[in-house]
C-alpha positions in Angstrom: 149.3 146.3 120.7 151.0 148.9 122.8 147.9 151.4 123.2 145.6 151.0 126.2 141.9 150.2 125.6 139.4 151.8 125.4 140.6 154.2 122.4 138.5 156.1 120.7 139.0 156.8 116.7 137.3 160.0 115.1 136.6 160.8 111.6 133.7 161.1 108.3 131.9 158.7 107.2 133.2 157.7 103.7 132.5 155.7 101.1 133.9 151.8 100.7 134.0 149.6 98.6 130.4 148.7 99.6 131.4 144.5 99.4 129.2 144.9 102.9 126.3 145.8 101.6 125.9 142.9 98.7 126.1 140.4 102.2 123.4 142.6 104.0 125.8 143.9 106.4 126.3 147.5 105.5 129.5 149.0 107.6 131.0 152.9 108.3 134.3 153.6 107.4 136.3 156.2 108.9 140.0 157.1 108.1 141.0 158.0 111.7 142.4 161.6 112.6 144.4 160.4 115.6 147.4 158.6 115.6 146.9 154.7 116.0 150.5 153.4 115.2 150.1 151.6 119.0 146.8 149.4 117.9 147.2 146.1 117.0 144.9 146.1 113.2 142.3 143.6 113.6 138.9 143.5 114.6 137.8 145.2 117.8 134.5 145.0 119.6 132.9 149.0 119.9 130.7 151.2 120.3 129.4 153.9 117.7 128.7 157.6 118.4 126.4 158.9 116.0 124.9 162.6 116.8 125.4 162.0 120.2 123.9 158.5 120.3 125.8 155.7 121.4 125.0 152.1 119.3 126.5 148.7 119.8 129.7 147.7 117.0 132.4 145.4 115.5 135.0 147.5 113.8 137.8 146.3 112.0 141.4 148.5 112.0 143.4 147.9 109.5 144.2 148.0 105.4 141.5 145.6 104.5 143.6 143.3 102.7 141.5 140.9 101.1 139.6 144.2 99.2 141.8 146.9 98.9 145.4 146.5 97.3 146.5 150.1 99.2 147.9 150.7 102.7 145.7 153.9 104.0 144.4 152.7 107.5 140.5 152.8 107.6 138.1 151.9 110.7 135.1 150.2 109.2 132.3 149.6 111.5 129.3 147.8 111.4 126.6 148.8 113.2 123.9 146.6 115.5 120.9 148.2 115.4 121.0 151.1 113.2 120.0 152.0 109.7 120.7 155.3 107.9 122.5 157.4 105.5 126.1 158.5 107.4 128.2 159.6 104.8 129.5 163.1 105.6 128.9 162.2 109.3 132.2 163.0 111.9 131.4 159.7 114.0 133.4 158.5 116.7 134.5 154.6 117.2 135.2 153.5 120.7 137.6 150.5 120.8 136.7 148.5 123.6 138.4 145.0 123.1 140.5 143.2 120.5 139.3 140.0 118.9 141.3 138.9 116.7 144.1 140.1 114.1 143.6 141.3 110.1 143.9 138.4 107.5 143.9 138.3 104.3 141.3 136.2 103.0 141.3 133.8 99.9 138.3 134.5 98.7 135.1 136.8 99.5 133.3 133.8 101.2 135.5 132.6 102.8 135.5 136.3 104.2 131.7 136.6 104.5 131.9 133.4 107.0 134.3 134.9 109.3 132.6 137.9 109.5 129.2 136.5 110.1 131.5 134.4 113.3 132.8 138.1 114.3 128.9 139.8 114.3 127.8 136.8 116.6 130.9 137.2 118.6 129.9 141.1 118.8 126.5 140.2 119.2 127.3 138.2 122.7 129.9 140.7 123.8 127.6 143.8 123.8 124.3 141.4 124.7 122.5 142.5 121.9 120.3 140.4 118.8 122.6 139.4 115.8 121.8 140.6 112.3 123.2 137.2 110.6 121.3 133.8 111.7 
């Protein structure tokens, strides 16, 4: 990872693959505008700005390789704290600090467990209640 943190990542709110929602943890993906060829993809703790609002995040950079077989680079957020139709939305993602790197998963569970370890992670970073028990 060559690019200084914090970074901040710009784009609409687009539709996924919407694996999120059937675990109850519903995410925002952007395809950044700016150039991010200096950030490590992984997962990042964040911050959210949503019509000028600022909410508590866990983003993860990257090509989602478990889920999606292509290479476009998407931001996919989830939210702490917020519930609401984005799509259309031009949000902004700060990047505040890196966590750990992409993976590809074997299977969606064993994907849903590291991601529930990621939202408690985020949850203690930003000091804020976690939405998984």
């Amino acid at each position: 990872m060559n690019m200084k943190l914090p970074v901040t990542l710009t784009g609409a709110v687009t539709p996924g693959n919407k694996i999120g929602r059937r675990f109850s943890m519903p995410t925002a993906n952007i395809y950044p505008n700016e150039n991010i060829s200096g950030l490590a993809y992984g997962v990042y703790y964040s911050t959210i700005t949503i019509d000028g609002r600022d909410y508590f995040s866990i983003t993860n950079l990257g090509v989602r390789p478990t889920v999606s077989e292509g290479n476009r680079v998407n931001a996919e957020t989830f939210i702490y704290d917020f519930h609401g139709d984005l799509y259309g939305k031009i949000v902004s993602v700060t990047l505040l600090k890196f966590r750990r790197n992409e993976k590809r998963f074997d299977s969606l569970d064993e994907l849903y467990k590291t991601v529930e370890d990621d939202f408690r992670a985020g949850a203690e970073f930003h000091k804020t209640d976690c939405p998984v028990s």
